[in-house]
Structure formats: C-alpha cells, structure tokens
C-alpha positions as CSV (number, residue, x, y, z in Angstrom):
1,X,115.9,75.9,83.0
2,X,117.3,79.0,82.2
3,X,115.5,82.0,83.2
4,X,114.0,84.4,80.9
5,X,115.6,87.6,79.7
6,X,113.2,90.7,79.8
7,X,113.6,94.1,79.0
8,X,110.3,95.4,81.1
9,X,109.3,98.8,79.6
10,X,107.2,101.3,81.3
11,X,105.9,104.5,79.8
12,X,105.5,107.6,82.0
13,X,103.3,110.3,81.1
14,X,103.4,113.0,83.5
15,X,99.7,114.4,82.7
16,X,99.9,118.2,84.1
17,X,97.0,119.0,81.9
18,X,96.9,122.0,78.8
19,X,99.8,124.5,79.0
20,X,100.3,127.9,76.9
21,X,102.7,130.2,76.1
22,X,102.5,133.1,74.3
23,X,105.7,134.2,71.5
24,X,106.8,136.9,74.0
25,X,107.3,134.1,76.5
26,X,109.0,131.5,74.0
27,X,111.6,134.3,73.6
28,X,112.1,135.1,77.3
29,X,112.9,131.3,78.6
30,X,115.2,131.3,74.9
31,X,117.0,134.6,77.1
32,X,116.8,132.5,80.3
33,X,118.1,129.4,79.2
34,X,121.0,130.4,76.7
35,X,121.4,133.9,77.5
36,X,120.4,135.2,74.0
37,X,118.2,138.3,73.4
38,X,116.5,138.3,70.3
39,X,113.7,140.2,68.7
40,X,110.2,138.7,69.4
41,X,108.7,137.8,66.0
42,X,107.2,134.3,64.7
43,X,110.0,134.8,61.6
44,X,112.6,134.8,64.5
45,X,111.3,131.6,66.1
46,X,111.6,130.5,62.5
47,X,114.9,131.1,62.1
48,X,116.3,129.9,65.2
49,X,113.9,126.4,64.4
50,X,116.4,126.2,61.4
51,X,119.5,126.8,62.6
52,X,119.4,129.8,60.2
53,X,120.6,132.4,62.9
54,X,124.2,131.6,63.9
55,X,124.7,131.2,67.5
56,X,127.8,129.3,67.5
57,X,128.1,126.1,69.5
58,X,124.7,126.5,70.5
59,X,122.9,126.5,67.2
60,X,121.8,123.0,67.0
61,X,121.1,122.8,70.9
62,X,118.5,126.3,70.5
63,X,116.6,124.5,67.2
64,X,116.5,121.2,69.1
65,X,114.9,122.9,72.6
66,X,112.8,125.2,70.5
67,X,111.9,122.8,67.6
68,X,108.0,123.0,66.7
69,X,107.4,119.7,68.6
70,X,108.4,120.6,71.7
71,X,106.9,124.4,72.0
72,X,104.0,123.5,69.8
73,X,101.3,122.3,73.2
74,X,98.1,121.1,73.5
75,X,96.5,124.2,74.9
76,X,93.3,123.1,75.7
77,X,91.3,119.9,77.0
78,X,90.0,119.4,73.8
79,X,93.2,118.9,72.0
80,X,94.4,116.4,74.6
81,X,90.8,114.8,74.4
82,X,91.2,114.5,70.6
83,X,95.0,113.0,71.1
84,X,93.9,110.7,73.6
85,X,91.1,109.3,71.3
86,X,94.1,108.1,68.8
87,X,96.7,106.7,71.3
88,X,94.1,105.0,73.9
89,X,92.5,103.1,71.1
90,X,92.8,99.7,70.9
91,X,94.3,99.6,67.0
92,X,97.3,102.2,68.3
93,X,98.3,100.3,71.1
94,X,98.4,97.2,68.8
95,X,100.6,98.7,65.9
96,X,103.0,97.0,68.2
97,X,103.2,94.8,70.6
98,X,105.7,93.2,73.0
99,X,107.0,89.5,73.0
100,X,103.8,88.3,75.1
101,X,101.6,89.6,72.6
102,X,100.5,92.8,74.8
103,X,99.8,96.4,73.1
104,X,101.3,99.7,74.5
105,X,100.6,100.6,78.2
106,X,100.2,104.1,80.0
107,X,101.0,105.0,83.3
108,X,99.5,108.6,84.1
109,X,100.9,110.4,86.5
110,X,98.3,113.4,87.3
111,X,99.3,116.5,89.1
112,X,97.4,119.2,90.9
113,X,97.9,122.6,90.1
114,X,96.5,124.7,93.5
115,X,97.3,127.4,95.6
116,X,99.1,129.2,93.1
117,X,98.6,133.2,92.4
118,X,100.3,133.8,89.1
119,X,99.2,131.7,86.3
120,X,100.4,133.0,82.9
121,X,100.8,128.9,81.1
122,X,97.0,128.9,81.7
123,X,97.0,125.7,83.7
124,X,93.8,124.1,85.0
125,X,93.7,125.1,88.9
126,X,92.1,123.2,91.0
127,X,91.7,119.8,93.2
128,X,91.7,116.6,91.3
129,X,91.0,117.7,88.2
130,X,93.0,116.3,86.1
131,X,92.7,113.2,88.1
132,X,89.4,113.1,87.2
133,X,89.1,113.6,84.3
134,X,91.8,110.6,83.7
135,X,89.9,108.2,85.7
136,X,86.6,109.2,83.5
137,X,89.0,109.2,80.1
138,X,90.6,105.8,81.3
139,X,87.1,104.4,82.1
140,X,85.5,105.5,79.2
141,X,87.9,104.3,76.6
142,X,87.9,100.3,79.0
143,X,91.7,101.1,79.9
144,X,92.1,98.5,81.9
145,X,95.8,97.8,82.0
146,X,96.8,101.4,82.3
147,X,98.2,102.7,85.7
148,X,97.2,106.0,87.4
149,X,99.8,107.6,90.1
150,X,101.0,110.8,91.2
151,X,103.2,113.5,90.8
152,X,103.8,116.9,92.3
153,X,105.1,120.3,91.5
154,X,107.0,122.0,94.5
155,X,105.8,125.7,95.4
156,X,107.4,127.9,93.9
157,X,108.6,131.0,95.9
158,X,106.0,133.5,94.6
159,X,103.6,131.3,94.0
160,X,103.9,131.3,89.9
161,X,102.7,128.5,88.3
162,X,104.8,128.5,85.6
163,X,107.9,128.2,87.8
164,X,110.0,125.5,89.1
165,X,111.3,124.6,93.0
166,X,112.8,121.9,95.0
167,X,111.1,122.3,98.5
168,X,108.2,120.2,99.7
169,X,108.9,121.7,103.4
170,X,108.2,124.9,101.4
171,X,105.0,123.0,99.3
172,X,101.8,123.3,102.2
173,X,99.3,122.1,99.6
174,X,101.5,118.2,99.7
175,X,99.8,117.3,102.6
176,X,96.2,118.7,101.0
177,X,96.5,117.1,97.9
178,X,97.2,113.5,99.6
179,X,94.4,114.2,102.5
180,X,91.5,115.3,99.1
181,X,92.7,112.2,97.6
182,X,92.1,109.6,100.2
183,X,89.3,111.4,101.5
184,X,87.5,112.5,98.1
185,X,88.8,110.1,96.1
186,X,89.3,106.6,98.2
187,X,93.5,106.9,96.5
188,X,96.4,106.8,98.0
189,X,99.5,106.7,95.6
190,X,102.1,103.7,95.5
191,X,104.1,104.9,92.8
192,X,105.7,108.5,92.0
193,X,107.2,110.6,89.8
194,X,108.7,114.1,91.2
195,X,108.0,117.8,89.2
196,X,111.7,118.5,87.5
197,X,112.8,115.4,88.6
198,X,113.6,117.4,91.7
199,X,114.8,115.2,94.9
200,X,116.1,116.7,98.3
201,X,116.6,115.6,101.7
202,X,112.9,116.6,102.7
203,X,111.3,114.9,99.8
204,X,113.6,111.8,100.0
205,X,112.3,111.7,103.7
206,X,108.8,112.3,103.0
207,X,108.3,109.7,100.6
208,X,110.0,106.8,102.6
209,X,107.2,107.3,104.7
210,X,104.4,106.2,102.6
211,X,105.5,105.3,98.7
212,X,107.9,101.9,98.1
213,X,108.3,102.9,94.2
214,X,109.8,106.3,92.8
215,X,110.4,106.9,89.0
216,X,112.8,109.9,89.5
217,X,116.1,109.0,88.7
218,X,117.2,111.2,85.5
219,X,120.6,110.2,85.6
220,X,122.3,110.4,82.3
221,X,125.8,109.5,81.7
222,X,126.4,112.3,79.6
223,X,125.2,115.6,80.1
224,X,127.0,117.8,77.4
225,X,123.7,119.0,76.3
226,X,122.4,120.2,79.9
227,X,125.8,122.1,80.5
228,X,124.9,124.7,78.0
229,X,121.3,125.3,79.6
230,X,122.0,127.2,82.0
231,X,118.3,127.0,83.9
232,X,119.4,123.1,84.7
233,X,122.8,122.5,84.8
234,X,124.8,122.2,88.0
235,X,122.5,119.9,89.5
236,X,119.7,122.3,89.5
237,X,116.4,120.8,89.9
238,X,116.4,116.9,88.8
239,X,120.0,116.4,90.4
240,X,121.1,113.0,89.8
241,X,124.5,113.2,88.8
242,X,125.8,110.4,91.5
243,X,122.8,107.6,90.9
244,X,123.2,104.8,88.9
245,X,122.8,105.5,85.0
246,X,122.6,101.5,83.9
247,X,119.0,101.1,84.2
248,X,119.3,99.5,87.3
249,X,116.8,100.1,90.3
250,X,117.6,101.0,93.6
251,X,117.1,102.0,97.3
252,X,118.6,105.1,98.4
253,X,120.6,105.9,101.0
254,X,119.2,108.6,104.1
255,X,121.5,111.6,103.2
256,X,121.4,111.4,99.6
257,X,118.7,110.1,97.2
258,X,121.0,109.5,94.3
259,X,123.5,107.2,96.5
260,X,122.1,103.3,96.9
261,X,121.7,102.5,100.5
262,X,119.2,101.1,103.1
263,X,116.2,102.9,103.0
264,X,112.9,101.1,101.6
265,X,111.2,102.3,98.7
266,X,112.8,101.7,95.4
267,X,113.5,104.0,92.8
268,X,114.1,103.6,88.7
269,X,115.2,105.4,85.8
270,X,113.4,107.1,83.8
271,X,114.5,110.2,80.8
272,X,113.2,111.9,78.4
273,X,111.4,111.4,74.8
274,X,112.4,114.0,72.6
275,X,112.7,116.9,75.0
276,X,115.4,119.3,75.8
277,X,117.2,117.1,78.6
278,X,118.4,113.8,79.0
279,X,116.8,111.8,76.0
280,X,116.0,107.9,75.1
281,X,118.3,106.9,72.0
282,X,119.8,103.8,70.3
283,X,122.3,103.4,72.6
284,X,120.4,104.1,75.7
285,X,117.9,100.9,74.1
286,X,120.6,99.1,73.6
287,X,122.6,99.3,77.7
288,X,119.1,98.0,78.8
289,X,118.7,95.0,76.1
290,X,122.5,94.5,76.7
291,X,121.7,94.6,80.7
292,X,118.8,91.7,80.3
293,X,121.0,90.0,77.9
294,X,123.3,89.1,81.0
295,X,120.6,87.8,83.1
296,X,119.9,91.1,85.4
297,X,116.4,92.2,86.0
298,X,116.4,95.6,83.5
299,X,113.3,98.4,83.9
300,X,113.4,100.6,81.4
301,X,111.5,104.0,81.4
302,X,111.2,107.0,80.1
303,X,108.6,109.8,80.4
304,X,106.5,112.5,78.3
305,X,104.1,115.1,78.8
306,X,100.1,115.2,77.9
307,X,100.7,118.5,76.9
308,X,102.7,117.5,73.6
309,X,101.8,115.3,71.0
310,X,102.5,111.5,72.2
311,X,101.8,109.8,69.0
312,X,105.1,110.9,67.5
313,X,107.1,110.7,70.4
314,X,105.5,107.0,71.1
315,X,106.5,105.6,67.6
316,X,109.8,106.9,67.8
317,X,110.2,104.9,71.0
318,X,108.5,101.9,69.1
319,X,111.2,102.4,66.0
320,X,114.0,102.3,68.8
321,X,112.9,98.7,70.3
322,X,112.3,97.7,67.3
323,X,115.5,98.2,65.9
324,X,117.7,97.2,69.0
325,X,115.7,94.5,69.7
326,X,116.5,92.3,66.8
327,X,119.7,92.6,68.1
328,X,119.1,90.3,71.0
329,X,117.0,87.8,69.8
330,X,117.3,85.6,73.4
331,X,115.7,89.0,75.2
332,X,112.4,89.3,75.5
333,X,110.6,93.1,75.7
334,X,107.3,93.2,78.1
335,X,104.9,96.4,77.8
336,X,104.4,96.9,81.8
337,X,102.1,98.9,84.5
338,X,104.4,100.9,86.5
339,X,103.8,99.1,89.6
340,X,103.8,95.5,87.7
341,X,107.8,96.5,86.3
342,X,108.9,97.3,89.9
343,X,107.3,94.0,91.4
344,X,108.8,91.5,88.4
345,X,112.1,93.2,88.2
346,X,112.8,93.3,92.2
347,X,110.7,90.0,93.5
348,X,109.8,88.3,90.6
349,X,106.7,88.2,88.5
350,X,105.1,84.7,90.2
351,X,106.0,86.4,94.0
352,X,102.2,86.5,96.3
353,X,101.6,89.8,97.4
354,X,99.5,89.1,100.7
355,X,97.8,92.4,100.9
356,X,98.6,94.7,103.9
357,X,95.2,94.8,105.8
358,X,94.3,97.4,108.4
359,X,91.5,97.4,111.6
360,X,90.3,100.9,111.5
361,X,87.3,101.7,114.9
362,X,86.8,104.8,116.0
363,X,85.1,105.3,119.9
364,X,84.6,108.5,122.2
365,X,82.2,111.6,121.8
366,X,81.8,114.9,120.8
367,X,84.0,116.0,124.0
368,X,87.1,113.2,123.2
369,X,87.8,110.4,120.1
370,X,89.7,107.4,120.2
371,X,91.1,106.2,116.6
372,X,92.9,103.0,116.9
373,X,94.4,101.1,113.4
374,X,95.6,97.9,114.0
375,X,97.8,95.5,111.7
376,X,95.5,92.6,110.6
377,X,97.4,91.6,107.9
378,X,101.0,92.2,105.9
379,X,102.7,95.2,107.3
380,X,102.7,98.8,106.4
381,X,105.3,100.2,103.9
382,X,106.6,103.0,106.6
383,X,106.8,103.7,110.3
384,X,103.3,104.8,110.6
385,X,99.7,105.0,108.1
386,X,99.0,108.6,106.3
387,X,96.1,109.9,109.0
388,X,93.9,113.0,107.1
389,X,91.2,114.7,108.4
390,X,88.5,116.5,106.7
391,X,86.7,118.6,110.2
392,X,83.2,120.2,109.4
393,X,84.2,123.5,108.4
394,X,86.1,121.8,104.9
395,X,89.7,122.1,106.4
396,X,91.9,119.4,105.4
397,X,94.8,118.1,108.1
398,X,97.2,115.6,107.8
399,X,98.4,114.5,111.9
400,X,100.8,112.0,112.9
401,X,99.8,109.0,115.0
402,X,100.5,107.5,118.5
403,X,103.0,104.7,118.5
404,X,102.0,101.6,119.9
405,X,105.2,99.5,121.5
406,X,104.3,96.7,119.3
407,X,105.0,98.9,116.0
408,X,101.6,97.5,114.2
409,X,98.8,99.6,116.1
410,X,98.7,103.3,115.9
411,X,96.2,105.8,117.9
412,X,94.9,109.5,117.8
413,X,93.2,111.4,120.6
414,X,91.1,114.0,118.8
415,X,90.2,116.6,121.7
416,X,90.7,120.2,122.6
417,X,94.9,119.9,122.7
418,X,94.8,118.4,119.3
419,X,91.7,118.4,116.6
420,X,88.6,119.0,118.7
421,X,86.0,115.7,118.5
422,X,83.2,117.9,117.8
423,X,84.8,119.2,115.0
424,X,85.4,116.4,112.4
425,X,84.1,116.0,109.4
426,X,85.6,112.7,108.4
427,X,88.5,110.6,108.8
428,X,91.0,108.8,106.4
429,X,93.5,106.3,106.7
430,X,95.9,104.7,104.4
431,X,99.4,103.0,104.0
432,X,100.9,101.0,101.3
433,X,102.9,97.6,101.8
434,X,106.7,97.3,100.8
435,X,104.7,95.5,97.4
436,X,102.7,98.4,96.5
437,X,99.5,97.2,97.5
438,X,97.1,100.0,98.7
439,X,94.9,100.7,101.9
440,X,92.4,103.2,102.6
441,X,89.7,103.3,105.3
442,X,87.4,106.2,105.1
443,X,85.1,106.9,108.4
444,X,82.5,109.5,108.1
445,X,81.3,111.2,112.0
C-alpha cells in the first residue's frame, strides 16, 4: 500500500510578551538598519509606509520593514488577551482545517525576560511570567492540542533588553531560567526555538545535552532582502546560510550547527510570516507540497510573534495552503504539535515511545548528601540529566553529575567542597529521551 503523502505544518509563536516603541525609536532602528536619517514625525513614518519618500533601491524594502503591521504592537497584556480570545477560539481555528479534519494548532514558545537593566520596549521582567500566564490562557480557553516550549534571548552586553546577542556562555540567567522551571514549575523543555534565530558553538553544545528537537534553522535560499539590512546580513545573528533550505530536518554536525552530521537532537525549518526577514510565500508552500509529493517526510514551519496581530498573518498562511494545495491533490496537509511533526516526520506517526523513566533517592545528612538517579526505563536524551538546586537562602544552581561506568546512573555529593547538605532547599532532576518524552523529579529537604 502506498504510503501517505503529508505536508505536517507547525505554527511557531515565539510569545515574548507586550513590546513598545516609541516614534523616536521607530526612526533610530530605520537609521540602524538602512543607514537613513530622517526627521522624527508620524507624517514621516507615513511617507516612508508609502513609498512616497524616494530612497532608491531601498524604497519598497523600508515600507515593507516599517509597514503598519509590523511596527504597529500589542503593547499591553490586554491587547494580547483580547487577540487571543479570537484566534484560540474554537470557530477560528475551524475556518480551516487540515485533511484529517483538525483546526489550527499553536505551539507557544514563552521567553523570560530577567536580569536585564535597560528596558526602554517595556517588556514584562520577571521569572515565568509569561509562562504562566500561557499555561492559565491555554487552560482557560481547554487548549488541549496546543504545545508550550521554550525560547531564549541571549544577554546582551549591557544588559538592554531591547538588544540582540549570540552568547549563552555570556547569558548567566540560562541555567536559572531552566533550574525555576523544573523546580517551580515541574517543566523541562523538549522542543526549542533560539532568540534571532541565533546558533553558535556554545549553544549548539548546550542544547545537545538536554533538547532532541530545535526549530531554528532560518535558512532561506535567497537572501536579497537581508543584504540591504545591514543589522542582519553577513550571517549576523540567525546564521544559517550553509543548512539545508528544502524543508528537510536534520542533525547537526559538532563544529557547525548549520552542517548535517552526527550529533542527536534534530533540527527544522522554520521563517518568517510577514516580517522583515526570510518570509513564507507561494513558492516556499509549494518546495514543501512538492517535497511530500515525492514521498519524503516534509515539516514545514514558520514562526510569528504575540506581540503582532496573528489573525492576519494566520489567514494569510491559510490562503497560501489553500492555494498550493489544490495543486497536489495526492498530498495530504496535517495541523501538528511541535513535538508530534518531529516524531511523524523522523520515526513515523504509529512508532511507541517507551517513556525514559528515572530512580531519583536521596540519603546522608545535614553534614554530607548522596543523590543517586538511576535509568529504570528508556534512556536519557544526553550524556547526563539537568541537576538544579534551589539551597535555603533562594539561590538557584545548576551542577553537573558523577558518572557511573555503566553510563545510566549518575551521583552528587552535596558537602562543604561542593553545595553544603545543610544548605538545600530542594532538588530537581530532569532529562528528555531521544523521542521528546519528558522527566522531572522534584525532592524537597
């Protein structure tokens, strides 16, 4: 029997919360991007919204990055409450719906935004917040079939929120934000997108450690449009220029994310909806529908922000599969969670996933503490589980384990040479298995 042709299609929303800017700054990143000064007025912005100011080559490209949809933000919870209540309702997701009958699915990507100093885009600072308020939106509203992952903005050198970087070895509030989750929250991410789109060596390295599934990859095969920006071209930032661009996923290589090779997780495509980079169109539709037409497993997906309006940018993704689809009447389209694509497309959607299982004991005293974790079942994603540490006085640390020969039990001496016994608060421990399926043991002292 000939196997079915599917086009799975995962929308990304990487949900970073309300974001400002005030005119003076519109005209300052116009300045930084295309290296035009201009006087700060709202008839300027005008004018350069309608190509009426003649910039030469660049006139369409400065309306397009500076049209009213893309600078015009939901500044405020309320505003993304009041979007939400449209797209999360069950009569939105159902204006269309896949070839199995399914309505539009979300996968929410939440950020924290912590430790910063300068904060003039008014973003919501603090620890799980937006996470929260997504799990209590998501709950709420009985969004069952939505996915909730992470994602994670680099430091930036001076600490301003409102700019971008590439260095997690440079980022000290990674390690918090993962040790507040498992601790705080009981989570522990399988699935990622990074800030920018920003990979290096250090983050590569990082997340083979602990997440199998990565929706970075901006590769675009043309990238006319980001050569005249000159804040992101060159590789700056989400530097993808050697990864595959056919909507194929992968697993990188050691020394360079973008090159396929033998390390574990797996990583997919994923551009832009209406923004000022690389951009879903026809014929990006149409490589993946082609792709499944030929009988190879084809993800597809693109990302957004909450901080925009999704309902436009969501039908004109829906008047795009609608219109290529009809081309390919033998290829099925399927609405997926973001962990649910990455399973069907790389083992298959009837696969078991045993769940990875871990013993978790703790033993000792106040002067020295044994942790021992133990395989029971499956096997962890990574050389090791993620070990955090709450101790009494609210710090949060993140330690590496004791290797066991074996490779499937891991130890921790807390004492006076490492974290002192008397001093813990409470202990987490969590891994992931090479399918995405999530551990986490919390122990309280």
């Amino acid at each position: 029997m000939r196997e079915e042709r599917i086009v799975y299609i995962v929308h990304c929303v990487d949900a970073e919360g309300p974001l400002y800017e005030s005119l003076e700054a519109t005209f300052e990143r116009l300045y930084d991007i295309f290296g035009i000064k201009l006087e700060v007025s709202e008839e300027n912005l005008r004018k350069l919204q309608n190509s009426e100011i003649d910039f030469g080559e660049k006139t369409d490209l400065v309306a397009e990055v500076f049209s009213p949809h893309i600078i015009e933000y939901n500044n405020s919870w309320e505003k993304i409450d009041h979007m939400l209540d449209k797209v999360l309702s069950t009569d939105f997701r159902n204006e269309m719906l896949d070839s199995f009958g399914n309505g539009w699915i979300y996968n929410w990507f939440c950020i924290d935004h912590v430790d910063f100093d300068y904060n003039p885009r008014r973003r919501d600072m603090g620890y799980h917040n937006i996470h929260d308020f997504y799990c209590g939106k998501l709950t709420q509203d009985n969004c069952l079939k939505d996915g909730q992952h992470w994602h994670f903005h680099p430091m930036s050198t001076y600490r301003e929120a409102h700019k971008c970087a590439t260095s997690y070895i440079n980022s000290p509030h990674l390690f918090q934000v993962l040790c507040r989750r498992i601790i705080e929250r009981q989570f522990f991410p399988a699935v990622y997108r990074a800030g920018f789109h920003a990979i290096r060596p250090d983050s590569n390295w990082f997340l083979e450690q602990w997440i199998p599934f990565d929706y970075s990859n901006w590769a675009f095969h043309s990238n006319k449009s980001l050569d005249s920006q000159a804040d992101i071209t060159k590789g700056r930032f989400g530097d993808w220029r050697l990864a595959p661009d056919d909507w194929s996923v992968y697993q990188p290589s050691h020394d360079n994310w973008q090159i396929p090779g033998n390390c574990r997780r797996w990583i997919a495509r994923c551009i832009d909806v209406i923004s000022r980079g690389r951009n879903l169109s026809e014929e990006e539709v149409n490589r993946a529908f082609r792709r499944a037409s030929e009988g190879k497993p084809t993800l597809m997906s693109f990302c957004n922000h909450d901080f925009r309006d999704l309902t436009m940018e969501i039908n004109y993704v829906r008047d795009l599969i609608t219109m290529v689809s009809k081309k390919y009447p033998g290829v099925k389209f399927r609405f997926c969670e973001a962990l649910d694509a990455f399973r069907s497309v790389i083992y298959g959607r009837d696969t078991d996933f045993e769940p990875v299982d871990l013993e978790v004991t703790i033993s000792g005293d106040d002067k020295k503490r044994f942790l021992n974790v133990e395989t029971a079942k499956g096997k962890v994603f990574g050389p090791q589980p993620f070990l955090a540490v709450k101790t009494k006085s609210g710090r949060f640390i993140h330690e590496n384990f004791d290797f066991d020969p074996s490779l499937t039990r891991w130890t921790y001496t807390f004492d006076n040479e490492s974290i002192r016994a008397n001093d813990i608060s409470e202990i987490g421990v969590a891994t992931n298995d090479k399918y995405g399926n999530t551990f986490v043991r919390n122990i309280k002292i």
